[in-house]
TORNU-261557 format. One record per residue (C-alpha): residue in three letters; x, y, z. Coordinates in steps of 0.02 Angstrom, whole numbers, plus 50000, padded with zeros to 5 digits. Each point is the difference from the previous one (the first is absolute). Layout:
REM TORNU-261557
ALAXYZ ...
***
This chain:
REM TORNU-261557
UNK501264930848432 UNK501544990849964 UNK501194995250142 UNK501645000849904 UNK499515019349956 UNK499555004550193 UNK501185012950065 UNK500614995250156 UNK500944984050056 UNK499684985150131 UNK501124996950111 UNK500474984850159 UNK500985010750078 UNK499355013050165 UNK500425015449966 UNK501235005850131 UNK498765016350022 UNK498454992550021 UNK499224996750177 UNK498124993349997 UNK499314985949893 UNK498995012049886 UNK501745010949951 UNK501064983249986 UNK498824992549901 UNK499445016649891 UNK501965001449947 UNK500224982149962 UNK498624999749886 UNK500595013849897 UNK498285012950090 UNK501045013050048 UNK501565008349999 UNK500735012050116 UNK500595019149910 UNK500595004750180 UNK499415000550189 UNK498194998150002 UNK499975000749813 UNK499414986649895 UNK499544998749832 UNK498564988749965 UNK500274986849857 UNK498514995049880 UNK499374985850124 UNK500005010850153 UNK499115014249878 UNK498734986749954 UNK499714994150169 UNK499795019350049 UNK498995005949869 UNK498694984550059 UNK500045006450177 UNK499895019849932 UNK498474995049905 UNK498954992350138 UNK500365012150123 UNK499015013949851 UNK498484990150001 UNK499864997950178 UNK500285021850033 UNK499034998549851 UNK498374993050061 UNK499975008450131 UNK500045018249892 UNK501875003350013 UNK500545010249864 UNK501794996349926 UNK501165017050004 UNK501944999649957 UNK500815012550121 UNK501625006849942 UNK501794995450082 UNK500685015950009 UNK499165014650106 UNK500405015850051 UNK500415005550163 UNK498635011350040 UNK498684984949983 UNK500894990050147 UNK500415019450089 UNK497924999550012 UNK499764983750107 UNK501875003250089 UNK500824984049944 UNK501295009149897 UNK501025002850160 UNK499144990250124 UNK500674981049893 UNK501744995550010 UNK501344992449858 UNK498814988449956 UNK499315013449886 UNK500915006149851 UNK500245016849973 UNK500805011649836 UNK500025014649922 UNK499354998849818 UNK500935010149876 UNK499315017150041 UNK500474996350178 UNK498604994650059 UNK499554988950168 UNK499074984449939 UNK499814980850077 UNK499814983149939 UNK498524992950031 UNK499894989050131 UNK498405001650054 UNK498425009349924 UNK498835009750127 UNK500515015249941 UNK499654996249812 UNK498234991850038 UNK499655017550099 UNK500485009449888 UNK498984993549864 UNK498404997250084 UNK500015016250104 UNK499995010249815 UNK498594987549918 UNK498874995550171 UNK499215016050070 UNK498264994650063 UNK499664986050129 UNK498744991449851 UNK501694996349926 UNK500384987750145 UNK500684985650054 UNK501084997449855 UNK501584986749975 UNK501275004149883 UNK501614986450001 UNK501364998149886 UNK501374987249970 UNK501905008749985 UNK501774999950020 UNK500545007950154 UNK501885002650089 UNK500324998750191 UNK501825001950054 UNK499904985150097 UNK501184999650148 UNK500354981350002 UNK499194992749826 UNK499824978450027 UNK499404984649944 UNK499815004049804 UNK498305006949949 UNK499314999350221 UNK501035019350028 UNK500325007849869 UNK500545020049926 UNK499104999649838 UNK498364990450013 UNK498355000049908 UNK498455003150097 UNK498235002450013 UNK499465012850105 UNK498315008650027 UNK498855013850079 UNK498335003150032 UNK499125014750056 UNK498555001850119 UNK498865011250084 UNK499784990950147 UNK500714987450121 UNK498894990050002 UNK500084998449814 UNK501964997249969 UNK499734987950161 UNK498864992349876 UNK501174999649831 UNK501414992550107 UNK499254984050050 UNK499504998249833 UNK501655002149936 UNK500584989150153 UNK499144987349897 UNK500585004049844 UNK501714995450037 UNK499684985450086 UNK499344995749825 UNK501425005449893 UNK501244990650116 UNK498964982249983 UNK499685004149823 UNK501875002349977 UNK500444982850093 UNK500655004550176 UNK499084988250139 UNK500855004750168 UNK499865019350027 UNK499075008250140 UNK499415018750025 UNK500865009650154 UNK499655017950075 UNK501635010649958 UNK500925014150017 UNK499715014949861 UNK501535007250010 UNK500365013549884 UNK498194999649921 UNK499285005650144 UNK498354997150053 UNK499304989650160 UNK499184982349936 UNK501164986949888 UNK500084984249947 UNK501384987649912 UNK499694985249922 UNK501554986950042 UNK500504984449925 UNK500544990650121 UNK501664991649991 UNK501654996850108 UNK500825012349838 UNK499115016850056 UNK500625014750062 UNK498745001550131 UNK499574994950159 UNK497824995349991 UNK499264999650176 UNK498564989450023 UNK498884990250132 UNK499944983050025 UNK498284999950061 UNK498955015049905 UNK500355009449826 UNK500995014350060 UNK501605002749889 UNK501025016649978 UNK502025004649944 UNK500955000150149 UNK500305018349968 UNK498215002050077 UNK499644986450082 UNK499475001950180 UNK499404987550146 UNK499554999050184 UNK501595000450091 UNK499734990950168 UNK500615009450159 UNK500634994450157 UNK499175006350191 UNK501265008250095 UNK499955007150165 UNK500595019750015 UNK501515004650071 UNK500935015450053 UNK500985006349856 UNK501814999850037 UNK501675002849888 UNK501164987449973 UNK501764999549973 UNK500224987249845 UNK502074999349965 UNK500144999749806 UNK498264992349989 UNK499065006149844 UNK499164988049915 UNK498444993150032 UNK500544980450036 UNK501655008250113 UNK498705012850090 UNK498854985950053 UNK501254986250039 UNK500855012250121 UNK498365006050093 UNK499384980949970 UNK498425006349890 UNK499144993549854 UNK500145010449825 UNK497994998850033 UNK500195011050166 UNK501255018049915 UNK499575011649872 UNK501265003049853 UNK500345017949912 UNK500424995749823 UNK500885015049910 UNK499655008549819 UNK500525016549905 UNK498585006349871 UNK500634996149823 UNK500605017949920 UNK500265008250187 UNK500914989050078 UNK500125014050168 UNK498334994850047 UNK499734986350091 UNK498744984850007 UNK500084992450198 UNK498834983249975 UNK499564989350166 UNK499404982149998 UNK499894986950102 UNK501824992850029 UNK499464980749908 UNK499255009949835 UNK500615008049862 UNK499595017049893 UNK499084998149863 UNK500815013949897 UNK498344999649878 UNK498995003050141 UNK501295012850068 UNK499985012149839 UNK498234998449987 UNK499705004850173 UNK501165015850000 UNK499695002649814 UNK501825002149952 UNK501394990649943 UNK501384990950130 UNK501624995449989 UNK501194992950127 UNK500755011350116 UNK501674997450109 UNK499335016750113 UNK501795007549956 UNK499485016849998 UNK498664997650117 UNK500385007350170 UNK498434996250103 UNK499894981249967 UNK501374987750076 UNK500224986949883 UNK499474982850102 UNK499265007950114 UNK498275009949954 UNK498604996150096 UNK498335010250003 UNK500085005750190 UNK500465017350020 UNK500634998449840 UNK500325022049933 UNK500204998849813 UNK500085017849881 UNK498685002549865 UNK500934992049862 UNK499934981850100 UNK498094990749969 UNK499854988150133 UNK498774984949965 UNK499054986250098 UNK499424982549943 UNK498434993950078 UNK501034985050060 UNK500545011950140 UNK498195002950067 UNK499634994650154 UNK501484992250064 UNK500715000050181 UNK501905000450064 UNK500845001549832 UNK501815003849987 UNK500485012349889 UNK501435012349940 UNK500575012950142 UNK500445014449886 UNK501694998050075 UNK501434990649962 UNK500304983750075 UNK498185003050077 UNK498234991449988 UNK498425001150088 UNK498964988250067 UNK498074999350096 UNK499525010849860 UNK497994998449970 UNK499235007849838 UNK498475006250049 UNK500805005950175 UNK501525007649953 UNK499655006549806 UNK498675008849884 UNK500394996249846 UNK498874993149834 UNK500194982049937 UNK499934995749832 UNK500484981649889 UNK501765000449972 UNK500524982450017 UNK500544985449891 UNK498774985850024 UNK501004981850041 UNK499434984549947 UNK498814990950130 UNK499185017350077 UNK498275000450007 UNK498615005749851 UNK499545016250024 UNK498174997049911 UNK499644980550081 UNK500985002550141 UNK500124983649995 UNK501004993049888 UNK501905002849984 UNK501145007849864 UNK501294992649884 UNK500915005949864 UNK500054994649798 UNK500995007449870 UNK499235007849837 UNK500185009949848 UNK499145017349977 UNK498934996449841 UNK498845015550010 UNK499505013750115 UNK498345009350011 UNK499775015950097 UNK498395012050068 UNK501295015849963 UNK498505013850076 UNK500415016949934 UNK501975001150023 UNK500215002449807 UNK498445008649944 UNK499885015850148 UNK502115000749975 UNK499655002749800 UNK498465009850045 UNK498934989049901 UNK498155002850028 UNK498304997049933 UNK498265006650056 UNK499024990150105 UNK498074998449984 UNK499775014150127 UNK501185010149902 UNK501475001550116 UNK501744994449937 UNK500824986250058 UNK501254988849975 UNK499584982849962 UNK500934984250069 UNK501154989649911 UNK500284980949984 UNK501674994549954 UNK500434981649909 UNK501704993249953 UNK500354984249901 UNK501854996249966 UNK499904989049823 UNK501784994449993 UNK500054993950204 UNK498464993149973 UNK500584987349854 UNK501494999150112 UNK499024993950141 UNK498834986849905 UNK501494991849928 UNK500744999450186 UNK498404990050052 UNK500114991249829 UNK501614989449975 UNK500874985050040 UNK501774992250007 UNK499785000949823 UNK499565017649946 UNK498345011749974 UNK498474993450010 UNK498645012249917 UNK498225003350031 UNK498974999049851 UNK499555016750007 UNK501715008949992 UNK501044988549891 UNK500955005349859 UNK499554985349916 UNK498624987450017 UNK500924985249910 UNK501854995649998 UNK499934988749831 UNK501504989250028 UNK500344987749851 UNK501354986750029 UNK501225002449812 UNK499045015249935 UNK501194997149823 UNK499074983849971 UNK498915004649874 UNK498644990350059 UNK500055006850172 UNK500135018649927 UNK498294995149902 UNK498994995950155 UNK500815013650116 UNK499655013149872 UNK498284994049975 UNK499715000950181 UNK500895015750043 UNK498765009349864 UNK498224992150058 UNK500515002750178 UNK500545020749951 UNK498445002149895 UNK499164994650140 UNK500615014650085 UNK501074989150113 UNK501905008450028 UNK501204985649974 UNK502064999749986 UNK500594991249895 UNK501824988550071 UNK500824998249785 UNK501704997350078 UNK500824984249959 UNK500574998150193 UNK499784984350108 UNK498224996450062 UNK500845000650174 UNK500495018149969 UNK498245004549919 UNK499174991850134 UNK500975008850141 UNK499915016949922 UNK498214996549987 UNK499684998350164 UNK501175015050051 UNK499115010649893 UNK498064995150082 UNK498734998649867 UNK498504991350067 UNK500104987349846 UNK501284990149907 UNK499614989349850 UNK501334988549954 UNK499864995149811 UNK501114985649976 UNK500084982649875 UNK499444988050117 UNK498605009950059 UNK499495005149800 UNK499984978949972 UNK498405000750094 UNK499435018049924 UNK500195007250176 UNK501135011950090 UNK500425001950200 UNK499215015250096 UNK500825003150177 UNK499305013850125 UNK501335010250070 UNK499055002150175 UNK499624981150043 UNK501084990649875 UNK498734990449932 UNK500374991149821 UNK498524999849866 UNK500134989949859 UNK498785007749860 UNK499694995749808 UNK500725013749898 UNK498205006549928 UNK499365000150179 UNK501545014250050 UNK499055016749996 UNK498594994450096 UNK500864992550135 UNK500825015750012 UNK498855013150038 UNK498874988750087 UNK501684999950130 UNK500125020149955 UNK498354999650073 UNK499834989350153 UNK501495009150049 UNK499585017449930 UNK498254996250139 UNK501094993250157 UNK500605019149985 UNK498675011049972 
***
């Protein structure tokens, strides 16, 4: 490939747009280019780079029996009225009416399609497990698209499903795929990523995984412990939360003057936030005259994850406006009379404790000598935020702190949400039909070039792995016109391509300061410099992107030198 016929230009400058290292550096070197919000088109090095990555995830679903499938984009209605989602997924997903008027979606996930197929070609439980995957474009009206290729609308992904007959047996599959991408994501060059248990959201199903890269650019808040391996997304992280021993006291009620915050509350009955209970307040998304009444503990926070998951609906924020039974800054749980359409819930962080103040149910009122297990009945669940320095809920020892990463893949045990909602079954060897239990694996290609190049750069651009970039060999002569330097470049450039070694090709009669920078903007692993001076002594100068090492090596000597560094770096990553 020749540089000067490359479509796409390097620039110095930042792009006013661009927010992480990976997008600032992806624009500059002429990767990508943005259509509109969240939509990029992906110039021939970024296509290079992804094709690479595209092809090593096949033979790792391959060896383990995955059978490729191409899904299509568009599907009707009726496939996602099976499983629910049509109506139960917000404007993320796209809906239209084809010509004939028609209700179809875009694709933005593919349960339904892998159902579908299977359930009309698997009928008998000899069939099973089987894993079919595929690698497509998909649309998600993202809310808030960011940081170039990291959150996306359009994206290409590979996603896969297996089917089982047993728990045991998808139990099985999944740690083996657990594996699998801890594989593909070394193989593909990322060093600092971590596996955390997660939230399924919209997938469904009760076990999940991510894999995060860890780095002070993701979107995500990693829990871990400083003393044992326990690591989860905040959004499901939980811990030991450490009580205080109280003695009991009669309950009485309080007048509190214009006191309805937590901090005011306390200050003005000289209590700790540690010592009252706090009613946080929530509407269900789509009916907003029902009402979600959550207590905690008055130091914590809601974890609204947790909160949905718990009441299995949707929240949104609620002023209590047309709520007549509440008083707004002033709900506690004590003789608190709610209708039907309020759901009151408890965090666990309220069980147990003594001589808490909480809302009177009146204005200007609160209540204090209230004792949980004296004064209320009510069912605790894990509602709460964890905070950095709580205690591990596994060790018990050790203590929590937070890291920031970058979703890079999510696996999920989904059970039989899909297949008993789409009525798939096959017959069992007792003869009864049943529905077997899915797996569910996602692999987002663009993010996850996105996040190796995030882990891989400098001050002075990409640096690639050797397994994902465009091009081994940056061949940089110094005066490409001189015939003499054409010669040898030209002579190089075709042993090191028969050798099936992908090399650019720098012909532009530029300054060797502006080859050499766009060089190392761009990140190939290897630059050869072909210049006079180093021809005099029949040798040219090889410089490793990664370390910065200089090699000087006789011209004959070229080709060998390197794939034996195609190799020994080619091994570091598998």
């Amino acid at each position: 490939m020749l540089l000067s016929n490359l479509v796409g230009q390097r620039v110095k400058q930042t792009p006013n747009t661009a927010q992480i290292k990976s997008h600032i550096l992806m624009l500059r070197a002429g990767y990508i280019k943005q259509i509109s919000s969240g939509i990029y088109t992906l110039l021939s090095p970024a296509k290079k780079s992804v094709n690479k990555i595209e092809n090593i995830i096949r033979e790792e679903m391959d060896k383990i029996g995955g059978q490729e499938m191409l899904f299509p984009v568009v599907m009707p209605r009726e496939l996602w009225d099976e499983s629910g989602r049509y109506s139960s997924i917000g404007d993320e997903m796209v809906r239209f009416k084809d010509r004939n008027s028609h209700d179809m979606v875009l694709g933005m996930t593919h349960e339904e399609a892998a159902v579908n197929v299977v359930k009309n070609n698997i009928l008998s439980y000899d069939q099973l497990p089987v894993m079919v995957y595929q690698i497509q474009t998909k649309f998600r009206d993202e809310a808030r698209p960011r940081a170039g290729l990291i959150r996306v609308r359009e994206f290409t992904m590979k996603d896969a499903y297996s089917f089982h007959i047993t728990k045991e047996d998808l139990e099985q599959f999944y740690y083996k795929m657990y594996e699998v991408y801890e594989r593909i994501f070394r193989r593909i060059g990322m060093k600092n990523f971590v596996s955390v248990e997660s939230d399924s959201g919209m997938m469904g199903g009760n076990v999940s995984h991510e894999f995060m890269l860890l780095t002070p650019a993701g979107e995500d808040t990693i829990v871990l412990c400083d003393k044992c391996s326990y690591r989860a997304n905040r959004e499901v992280a939980n811990a030991v939360v450490e009580s205080y021993d109280d003695n009991e006291e009669k309950i009485k009620l309080v007048n509190t003057p214009n006191k309805k915050t937590i901090e005011e509350v306390c200050a003005f009955l000289n209590k700790t936030p540690k010592q009252s209970c706090k009613a946080v307040c929530y509407a269900i998304k789509g009916d907003e005259n029902k009402s979600v009444v959550a207590f905690i503990r008055g130091d914590l926070e809601v974890n609204e994850t947790k909160l949905c998951k718990e009441i299995q609906k949707e929240v949104v924020a609620n002023d209590l406006t047309d709520n007549k039974s509440l008083v707004a800054g002033f709900i506690g749980p004590y003789q608190l009379n709610v209708d039907k359409n309020t759901i009151l819930v408890f965090d666990k962080s309220l069980k147990g404790l003594k001589n808490v103040v909480c809302g009177g149910n009146k204005t200007d009122y609160h209540y204090t000598g209230i004792s949980f297990e004296r004064d209320l009945n009510v069912q605790y669940c894990d509602i709460a935020n964890v905070e950095e320095g709580m205690v591990c809920p596994v060790c018990g020892k050790g203590h929590l702190y937070f890291n920031r990463g970058i979703e890079i893949g999510n696996i999920f045990q989904l059970g039989t949400k899909y297949t008993q909602s789409m009525n798939m079954k096959v017959h069992s060897n007792n003869g009864e039909d049943i529905y077997p239990i899915m797996g569910c694996y996602g692999i987002g290609v663009g993010r996850a070039l996105a996040s190796v190049l995030e882990e891989n750069s400098d001050e002075n651009g990409l640096i690639f792995p050797m397994s994902i970039t465009p091009w081994h060999v940056y061949l940089c002569p110094l005066r490409y016109q001189d015939k003499v330097i054409q010669k040898a470049t030209d002579k190089i450039y075709n042993k090191l391509t028969n050798a099936n070694i992908d090399v650019i090709l720098d012909d532009r009669e530029v300054s060797p300061g502006n080859k050499f920078a766009e060089s190392e903007l761009m990140g190939m692993p290897i630059r050869i410099v072909v210049s006079s001076r180093s021809l005099a002594n029949g040798e040219v100068e090889v410089t490793l992107r990664a370390s910065g090492e200089k090699i000087m090596v006789k011209t004959n000597e070229v080709v060998s030198m390197v794939k034996n560094i195609i190799k020994q770096e080619m091994a570091k990553l598998n």
